[in-house]
C-alpha positions in Angstrom: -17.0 19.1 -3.1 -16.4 18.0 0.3 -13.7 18.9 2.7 -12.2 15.0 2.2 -12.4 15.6 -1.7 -10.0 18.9 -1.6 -7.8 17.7 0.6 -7.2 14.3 -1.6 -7.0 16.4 -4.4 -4.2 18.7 -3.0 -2.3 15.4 -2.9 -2.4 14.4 -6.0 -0.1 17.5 -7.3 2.6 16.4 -5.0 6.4 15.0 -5.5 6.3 11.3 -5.0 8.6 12.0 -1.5 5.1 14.0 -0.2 3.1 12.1 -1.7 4.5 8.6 0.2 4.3 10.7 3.8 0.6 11.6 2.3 0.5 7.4 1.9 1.8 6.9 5.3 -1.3 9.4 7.3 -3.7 7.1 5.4 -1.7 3.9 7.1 -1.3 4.9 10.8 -3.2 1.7 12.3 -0.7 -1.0 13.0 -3.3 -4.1 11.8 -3.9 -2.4 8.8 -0.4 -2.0 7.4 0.1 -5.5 8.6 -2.8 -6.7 6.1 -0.8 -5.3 3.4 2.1 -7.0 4.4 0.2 -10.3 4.1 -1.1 -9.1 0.7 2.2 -8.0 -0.4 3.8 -11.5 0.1 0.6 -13.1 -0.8 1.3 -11.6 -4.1 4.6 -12.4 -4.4 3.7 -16.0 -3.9 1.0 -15.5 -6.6 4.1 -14.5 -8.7 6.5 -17.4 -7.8 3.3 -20.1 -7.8 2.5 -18.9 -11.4 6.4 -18.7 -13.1 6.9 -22.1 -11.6 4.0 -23.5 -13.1 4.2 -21.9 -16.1 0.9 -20.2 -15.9 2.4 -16.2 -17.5 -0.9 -15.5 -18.6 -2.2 -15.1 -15.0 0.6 -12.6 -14.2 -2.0 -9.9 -15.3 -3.7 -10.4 -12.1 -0.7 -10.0 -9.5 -1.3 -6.0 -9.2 -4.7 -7.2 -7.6 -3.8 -9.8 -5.6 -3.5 -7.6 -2.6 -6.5 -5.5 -2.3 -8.7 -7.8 -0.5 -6.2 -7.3 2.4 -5.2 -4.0 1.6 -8.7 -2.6 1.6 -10.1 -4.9 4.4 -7.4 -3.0 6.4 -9.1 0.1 5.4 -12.5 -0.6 5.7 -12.4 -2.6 9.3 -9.4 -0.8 10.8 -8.4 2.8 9.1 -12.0 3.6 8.5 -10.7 5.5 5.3 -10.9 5.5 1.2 -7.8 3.6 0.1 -5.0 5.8 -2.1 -5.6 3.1 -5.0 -8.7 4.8 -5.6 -7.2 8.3 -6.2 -4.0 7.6 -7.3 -3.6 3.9 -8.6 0.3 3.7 -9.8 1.8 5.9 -7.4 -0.3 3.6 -4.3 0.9 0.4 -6.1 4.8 1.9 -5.9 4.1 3.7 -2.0 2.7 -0.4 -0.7 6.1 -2.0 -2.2 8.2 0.8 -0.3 6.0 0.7 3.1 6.9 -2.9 3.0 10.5 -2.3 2.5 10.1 0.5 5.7 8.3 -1.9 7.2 10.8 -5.4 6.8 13.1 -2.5 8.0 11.7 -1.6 10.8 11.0 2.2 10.0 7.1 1.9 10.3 5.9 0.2 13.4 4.8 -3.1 13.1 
């Protein structure tokens, strides 16, 4: 197992609190917590655009609307894995609440 491996793993056995700061190391570059953003209200246009319409079946697919963004932030800017691939849910909660930090102005923008 590599070095990357264990220390992912450690993570994984964390409170939620740790685990969001954990979150936060793996989005330090500015452009790529800014892709999330877009993604994030991407998706909830996705959301509005389909109740409008009346389209409810296609809900199933707002949890993905944002990782094109989300991991092009990664892979061109953080050079990193993204913490959807370890830890699906508790990524999915830690991208609504960096966007609330972020809207807030607690995370650089």
């Amino acid at each position: 197992m590599s070095n990357k491996d264990t220390t992912t793993s450690k993570h994984l056995n964390l409170s939620f609190s740790d685990y969001y700061k954990h979150y936060l190391t793996l989005h330090q570059n500015k452009w790529n917590r800014r892709l999330h953003v877009i993604g994030q209200f991407v998706t909830i246009s996705f959301v509005y655009l389909v109740c409008v319409n009346y389209y409810f079946f296609l809900l199933l697919l707002a949890p993905f609307v944002v990782y094109p963004f989300a991991w092009s932030g990664h892979y061109f800017f953080e050079k990193n894995e993204p913490a959807a691939f370890k830890n699906p849910l508790w990524a999915k909660a830690s991208d609504w609440i960096m966007l609330k930090d972020w809207l807030l102005g607690r995370i650089e923008r």
